[in-house]
ZATIMI-550650 format. One record per residue (C-alpha): residue number from 0; residue in one letter; x, z, y. Coordinates in steps of 0.25 Angstrom, whole numbers, plus 5000, padded with zeros to 4 digits. Example, Ala and Ser with C-alpha at 12.3 -4.5 7.8 and 13.67 -1.06 7.14 Angstrom:
<atoms>
{atom 0; 'A'; {5049; 5031; 4982}} {atom 1; 'S'; {5055; 5029; 4996}} 
</atoms>
This chain:
<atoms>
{atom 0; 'X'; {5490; 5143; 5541}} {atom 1; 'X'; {5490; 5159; 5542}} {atom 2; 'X'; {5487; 5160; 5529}} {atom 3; 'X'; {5497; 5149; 5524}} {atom 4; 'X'; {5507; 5157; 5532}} {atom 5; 'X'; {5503; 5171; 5525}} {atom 6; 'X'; {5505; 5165; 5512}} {atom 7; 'X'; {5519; 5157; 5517}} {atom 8; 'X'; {5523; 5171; 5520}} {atom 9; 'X'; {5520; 5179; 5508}} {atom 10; 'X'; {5525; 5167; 5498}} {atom 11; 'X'; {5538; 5166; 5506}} {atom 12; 'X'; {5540; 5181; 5508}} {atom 13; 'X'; {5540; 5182; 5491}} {atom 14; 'X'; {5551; 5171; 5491}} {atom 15; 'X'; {5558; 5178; 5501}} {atom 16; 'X'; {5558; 5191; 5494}} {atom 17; 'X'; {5569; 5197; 5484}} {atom 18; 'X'; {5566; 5199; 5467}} {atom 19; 'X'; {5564; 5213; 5463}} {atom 20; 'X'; {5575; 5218; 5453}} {atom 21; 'X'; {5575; 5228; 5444}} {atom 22; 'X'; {5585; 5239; 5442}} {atom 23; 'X'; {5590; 5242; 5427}} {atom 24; 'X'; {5598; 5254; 5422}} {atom 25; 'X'; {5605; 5255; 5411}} {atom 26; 'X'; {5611; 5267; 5402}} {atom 27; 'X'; {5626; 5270; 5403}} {atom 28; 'X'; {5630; 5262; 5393}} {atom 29; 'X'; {5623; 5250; 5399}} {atom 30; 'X'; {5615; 5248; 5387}} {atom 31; 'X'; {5600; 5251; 5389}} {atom 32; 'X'; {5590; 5250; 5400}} {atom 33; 'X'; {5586; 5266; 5405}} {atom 34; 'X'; {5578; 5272; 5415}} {atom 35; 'X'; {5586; 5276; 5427}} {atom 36; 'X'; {5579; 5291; 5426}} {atom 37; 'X'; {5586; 5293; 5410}} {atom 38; 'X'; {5599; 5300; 5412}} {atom 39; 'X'; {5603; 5295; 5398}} {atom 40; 'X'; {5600; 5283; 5390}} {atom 41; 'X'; {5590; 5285; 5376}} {atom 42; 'X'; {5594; 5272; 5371}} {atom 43; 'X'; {5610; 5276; 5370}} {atom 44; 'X'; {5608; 5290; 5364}} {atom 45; 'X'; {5597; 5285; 5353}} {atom 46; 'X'; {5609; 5274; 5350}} {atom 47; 'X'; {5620; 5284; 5351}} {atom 48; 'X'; {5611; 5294; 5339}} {atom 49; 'X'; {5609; 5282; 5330}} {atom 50; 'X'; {5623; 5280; 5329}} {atom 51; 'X'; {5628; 5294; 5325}} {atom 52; 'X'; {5616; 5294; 5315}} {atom 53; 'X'; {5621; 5282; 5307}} {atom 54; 'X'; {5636; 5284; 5309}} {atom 55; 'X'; {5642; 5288; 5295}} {atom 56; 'X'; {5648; 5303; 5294}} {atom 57; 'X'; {5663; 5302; 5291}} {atom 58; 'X'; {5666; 5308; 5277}} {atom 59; 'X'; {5674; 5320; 5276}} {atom 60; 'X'; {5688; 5317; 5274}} {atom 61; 'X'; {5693; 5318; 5257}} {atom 62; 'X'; {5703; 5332; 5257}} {atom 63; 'X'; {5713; 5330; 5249}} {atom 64; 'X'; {5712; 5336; 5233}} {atom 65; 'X'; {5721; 5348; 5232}} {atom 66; 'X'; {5726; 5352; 5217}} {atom 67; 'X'; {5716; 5365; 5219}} {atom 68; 'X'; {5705; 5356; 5223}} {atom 69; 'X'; {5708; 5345; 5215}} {atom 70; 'X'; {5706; 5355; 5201}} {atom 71; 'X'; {5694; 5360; 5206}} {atom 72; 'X'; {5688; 5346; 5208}} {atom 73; 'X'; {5692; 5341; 5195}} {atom 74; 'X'; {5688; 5353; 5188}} {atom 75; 'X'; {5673; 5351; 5196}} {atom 76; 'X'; {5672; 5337; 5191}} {atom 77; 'X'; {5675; 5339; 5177}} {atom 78; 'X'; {5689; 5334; 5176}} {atom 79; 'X'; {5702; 5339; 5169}} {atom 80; 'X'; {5715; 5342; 5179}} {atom 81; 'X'; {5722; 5332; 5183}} {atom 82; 'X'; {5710; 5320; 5181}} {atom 83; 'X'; {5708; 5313; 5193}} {atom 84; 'X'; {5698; 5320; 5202}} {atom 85; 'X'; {5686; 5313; 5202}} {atom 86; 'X'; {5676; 5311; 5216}} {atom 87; 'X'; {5663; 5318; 5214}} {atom 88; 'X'; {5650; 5313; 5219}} {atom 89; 'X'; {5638; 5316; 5227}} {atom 90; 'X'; {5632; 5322; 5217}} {atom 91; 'X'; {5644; 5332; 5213}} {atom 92; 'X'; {5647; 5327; 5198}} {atom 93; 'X'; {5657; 5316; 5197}} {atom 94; 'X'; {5653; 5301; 5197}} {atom 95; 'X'; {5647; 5297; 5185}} {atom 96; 'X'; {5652; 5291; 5175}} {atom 97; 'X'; {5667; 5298; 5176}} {atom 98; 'X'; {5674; 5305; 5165}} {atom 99; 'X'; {5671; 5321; 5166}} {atom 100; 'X'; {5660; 5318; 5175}} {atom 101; 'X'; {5649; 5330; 5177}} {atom 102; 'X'; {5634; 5330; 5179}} {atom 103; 'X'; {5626; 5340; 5189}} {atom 104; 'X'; {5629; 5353; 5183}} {atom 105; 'X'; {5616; 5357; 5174}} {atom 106; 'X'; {5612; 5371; 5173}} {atom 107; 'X'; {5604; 5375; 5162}} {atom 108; 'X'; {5596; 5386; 5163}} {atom 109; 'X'; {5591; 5393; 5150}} {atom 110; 'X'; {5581; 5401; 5148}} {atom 111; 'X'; {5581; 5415; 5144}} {atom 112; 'X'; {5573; 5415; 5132}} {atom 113; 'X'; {5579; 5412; 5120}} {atom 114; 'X'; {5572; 5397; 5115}} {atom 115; 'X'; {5562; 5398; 5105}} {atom 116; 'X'; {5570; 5388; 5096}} {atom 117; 'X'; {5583; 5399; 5094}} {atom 118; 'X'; {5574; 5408; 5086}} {atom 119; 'X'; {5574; 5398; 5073}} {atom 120; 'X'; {5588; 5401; 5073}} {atom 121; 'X'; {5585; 5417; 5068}} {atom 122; 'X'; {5592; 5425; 5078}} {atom 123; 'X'; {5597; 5433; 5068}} {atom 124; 'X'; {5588; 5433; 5056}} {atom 125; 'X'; {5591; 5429; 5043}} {atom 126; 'X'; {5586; 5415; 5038}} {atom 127; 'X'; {5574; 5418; 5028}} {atom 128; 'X'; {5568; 5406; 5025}} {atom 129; 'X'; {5564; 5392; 5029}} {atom 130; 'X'; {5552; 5385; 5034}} {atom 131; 'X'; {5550; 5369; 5034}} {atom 132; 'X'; {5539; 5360; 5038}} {atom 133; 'X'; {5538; 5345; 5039}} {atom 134; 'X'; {5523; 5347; 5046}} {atom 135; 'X'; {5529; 5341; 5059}} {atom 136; 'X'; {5541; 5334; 5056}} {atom 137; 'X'; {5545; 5324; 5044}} {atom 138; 'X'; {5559; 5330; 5045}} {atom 139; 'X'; {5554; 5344; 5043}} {atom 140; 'X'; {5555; 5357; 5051}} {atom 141; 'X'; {5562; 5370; 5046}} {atom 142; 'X'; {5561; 5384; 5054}} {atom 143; 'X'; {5567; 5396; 5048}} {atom 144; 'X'; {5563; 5409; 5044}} {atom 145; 'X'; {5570; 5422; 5047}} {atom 146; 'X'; {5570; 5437; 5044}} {atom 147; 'X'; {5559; 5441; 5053}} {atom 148; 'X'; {5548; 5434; 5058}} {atom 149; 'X'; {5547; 5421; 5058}} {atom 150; 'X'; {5533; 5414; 5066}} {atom 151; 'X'; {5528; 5400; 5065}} {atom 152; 'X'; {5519; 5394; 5073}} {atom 153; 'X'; {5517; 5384; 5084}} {atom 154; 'X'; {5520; 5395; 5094}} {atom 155; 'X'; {5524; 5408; 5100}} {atom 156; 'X'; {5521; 5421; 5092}} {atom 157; 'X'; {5513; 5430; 5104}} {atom 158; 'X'; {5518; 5444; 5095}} {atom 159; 'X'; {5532; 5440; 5097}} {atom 160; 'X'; {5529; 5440; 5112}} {atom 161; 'X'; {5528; 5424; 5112}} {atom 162; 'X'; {5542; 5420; 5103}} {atom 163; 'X'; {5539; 5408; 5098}} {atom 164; 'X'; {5537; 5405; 5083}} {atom 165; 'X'; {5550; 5405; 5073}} {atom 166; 'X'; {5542; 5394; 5065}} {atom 167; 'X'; {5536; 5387; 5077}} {atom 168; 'X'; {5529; 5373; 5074}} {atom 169; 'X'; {5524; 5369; 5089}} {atom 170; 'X'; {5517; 5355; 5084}} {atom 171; 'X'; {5507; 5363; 5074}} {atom 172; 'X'; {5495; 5364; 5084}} {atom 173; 'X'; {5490; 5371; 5070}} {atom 174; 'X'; {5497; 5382; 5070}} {atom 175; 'X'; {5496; 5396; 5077}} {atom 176; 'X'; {5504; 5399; 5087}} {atom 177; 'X'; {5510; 5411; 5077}} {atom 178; 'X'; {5505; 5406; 5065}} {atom 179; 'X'; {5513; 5412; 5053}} {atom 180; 'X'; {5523; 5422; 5052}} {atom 181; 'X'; {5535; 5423; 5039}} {atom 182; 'X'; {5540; 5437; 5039}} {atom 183; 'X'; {5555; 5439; 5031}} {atom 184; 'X'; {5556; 5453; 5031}} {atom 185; 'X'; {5562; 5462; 5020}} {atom 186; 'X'; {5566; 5449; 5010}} {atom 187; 'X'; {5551; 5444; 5011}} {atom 188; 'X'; {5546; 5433; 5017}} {atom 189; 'X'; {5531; 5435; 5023}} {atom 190; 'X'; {5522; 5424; 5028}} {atom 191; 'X'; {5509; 5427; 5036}} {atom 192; 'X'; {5499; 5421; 5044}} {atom 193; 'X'; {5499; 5427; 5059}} {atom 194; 'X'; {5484; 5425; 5061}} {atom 195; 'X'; {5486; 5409; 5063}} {atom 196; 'X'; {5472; 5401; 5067}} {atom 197; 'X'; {5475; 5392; 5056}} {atom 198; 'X'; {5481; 5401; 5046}} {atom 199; 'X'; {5494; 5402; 5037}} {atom 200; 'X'; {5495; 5397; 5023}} {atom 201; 'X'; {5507; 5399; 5013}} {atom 202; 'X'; {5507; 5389; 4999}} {atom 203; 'X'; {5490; 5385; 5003}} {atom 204; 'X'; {5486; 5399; 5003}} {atom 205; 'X'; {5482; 5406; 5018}} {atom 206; 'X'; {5491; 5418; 5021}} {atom 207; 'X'; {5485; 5430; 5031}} {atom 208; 'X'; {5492; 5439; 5040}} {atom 209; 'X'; {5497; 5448; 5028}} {atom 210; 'X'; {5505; 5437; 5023}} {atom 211; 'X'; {5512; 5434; 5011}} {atom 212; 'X'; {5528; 5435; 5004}} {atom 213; 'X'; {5532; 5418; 5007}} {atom 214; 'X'; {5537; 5411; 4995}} {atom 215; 'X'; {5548; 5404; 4994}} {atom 216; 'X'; {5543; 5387; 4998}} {atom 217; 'X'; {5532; 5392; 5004}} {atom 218; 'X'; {5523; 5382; 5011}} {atom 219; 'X'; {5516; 5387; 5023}} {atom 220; 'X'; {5503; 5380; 5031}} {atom 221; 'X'; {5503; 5385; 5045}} {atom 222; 'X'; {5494; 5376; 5055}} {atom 223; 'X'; {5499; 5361; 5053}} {atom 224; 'X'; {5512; 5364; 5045}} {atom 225; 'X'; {5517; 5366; 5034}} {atom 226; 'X'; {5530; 5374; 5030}} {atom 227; 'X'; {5537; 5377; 5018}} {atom 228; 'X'; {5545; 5389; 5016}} {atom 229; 'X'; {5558; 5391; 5009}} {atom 230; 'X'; {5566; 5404; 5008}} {atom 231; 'X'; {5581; 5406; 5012}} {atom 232; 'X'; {5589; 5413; 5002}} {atom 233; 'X'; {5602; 5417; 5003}} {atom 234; 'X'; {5614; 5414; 4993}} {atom 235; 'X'; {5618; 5425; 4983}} {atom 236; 'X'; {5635; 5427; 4979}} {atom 237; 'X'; {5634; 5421; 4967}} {atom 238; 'X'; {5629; 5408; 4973}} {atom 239; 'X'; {5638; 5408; 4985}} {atom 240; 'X'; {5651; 5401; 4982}} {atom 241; 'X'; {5664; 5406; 4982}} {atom 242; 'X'; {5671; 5409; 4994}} {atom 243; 'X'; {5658; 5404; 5002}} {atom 244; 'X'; {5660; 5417; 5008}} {atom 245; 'X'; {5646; 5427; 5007}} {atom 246; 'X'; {5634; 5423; 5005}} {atom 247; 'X'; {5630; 5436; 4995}} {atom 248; 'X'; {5617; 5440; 4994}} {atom 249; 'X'; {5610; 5447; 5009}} {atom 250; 'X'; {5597; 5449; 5005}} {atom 251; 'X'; {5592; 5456; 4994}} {atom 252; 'X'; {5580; 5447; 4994}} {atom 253; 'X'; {5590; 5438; 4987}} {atom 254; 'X'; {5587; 5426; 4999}} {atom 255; 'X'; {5596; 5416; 4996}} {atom 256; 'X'; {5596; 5400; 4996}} {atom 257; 'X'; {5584; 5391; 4999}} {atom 258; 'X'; {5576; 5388; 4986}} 
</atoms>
């Protein structure tokens, strides 16, 4: 019975006795659960950064055109005064697609050696003679020659401190890089061979470094290709019309009209 009293007491001494609660403290705004030792709440600063990140930034305010301002933006985009200013974009050029629109400004820098292709124009040398060949094109190709010296060859010429060939041929694997050289000097034409690996011929017959006096349609084997040359003679008076307005002899080689 002591027992059954023991075991009466604690059983009723459980009913008796009061529910524990728990004490919750919440951040200031009354939002999230905290630690009572936190002075402030993590919760509400992390959601108070997120929002400043995503919020858009306000446009600056469009000033108002001026006549100054409104000149120098028509004259930026391309357009006459007086035509309605047009909006540029990103990029700086004006949308595509709309009259007196500009593209990136390019710049193009050149390079301060003269290109190799300008000498054929003659730089001041009189015309002397032509070369042609249809070795590499069905169309043909013609290269002048010039008082002076005129070099042909698939290259540079290394005496000439690397200038590349007047008569240059690229696509002959053939031919030296200074394979021949026609000399117009003194109202004759010389052709010679400029110790080539393959060698120089002039009408079937091989030519050395000496050379030889070029005739007029010449043909000439150098490499691969075969040219023909014709001299350029120039016009007399008495074959100049009237009123054509000179055209008299210059050279008293008597050069005058192709033959």
């Amino acid at each position: 019975m002591a027992e059954k009293s023991i075991l009466q007491q604690l059983v009723s001494g459980l009913r008796g006795s009061k529910p524990l609660t728990t004490v919750e403290q919440r951040c200031p705004a009354g939002l999230h659960l905290v630690d009572p030792k936190w002075t402030k709440c993590p919760y509400c600063d992390a959601e108070k950064n997120a929002s400043e990140r995503s919020s858009p930034v306000a446009p600056e305010p469009v000033k108002p055109l001026t006549s100054a301002s409104r000149r120098a933006t028509q004259v930026d985009n391309g357009q006459p005064p007086g035509a309605e200013v047009r909006p540029m974009s990103a990029a700086g050029s004006s949308p595509p697609g709309t009259p007196g629109a500009r593209s990136h400004t390019i710049v193009d820098s050149l390079p301060s050696s003269t290109p190799s292709g300008e000498r054929h124009v003659g730089g001041g040398r009189r015309l002397k003679g032509i070369l042609t060949t249809f070795t590499w094109s069905r169309l043909g190709e013609l290269y002048t020659i010039r008082d002076g010296r005129n070099y042909a060859g698939s290259g540079v010429v290394s005496a000439d401190n690397n200038t590349p060939c007047e008569i240059l041929v690229v696509e002959d694997g053939r031919m030296s890089s200074a394979h021949f050289l026609i000399l117009c000097s003194g109202g004759r034409t010389i052709v010679s061979d400029n110790f080539s690996t393959n060698g120089t011929f002039v009408n079937g017959e091989q030519i050395d470094t000496r050379g030889i006096e070029l005739p007029d349609n010449a043909v000439i084997e150098a490499g691969a290709t075969v040219f023909t040359f014709q001299k350029i003679l120039i016009a007399n008076a008495a074959s100049t019309p009237s009123g054509g307005g000179g055209g008299g002899r210059e050279d008293s080689g008597g050069e005058g009209v192709v033959s």
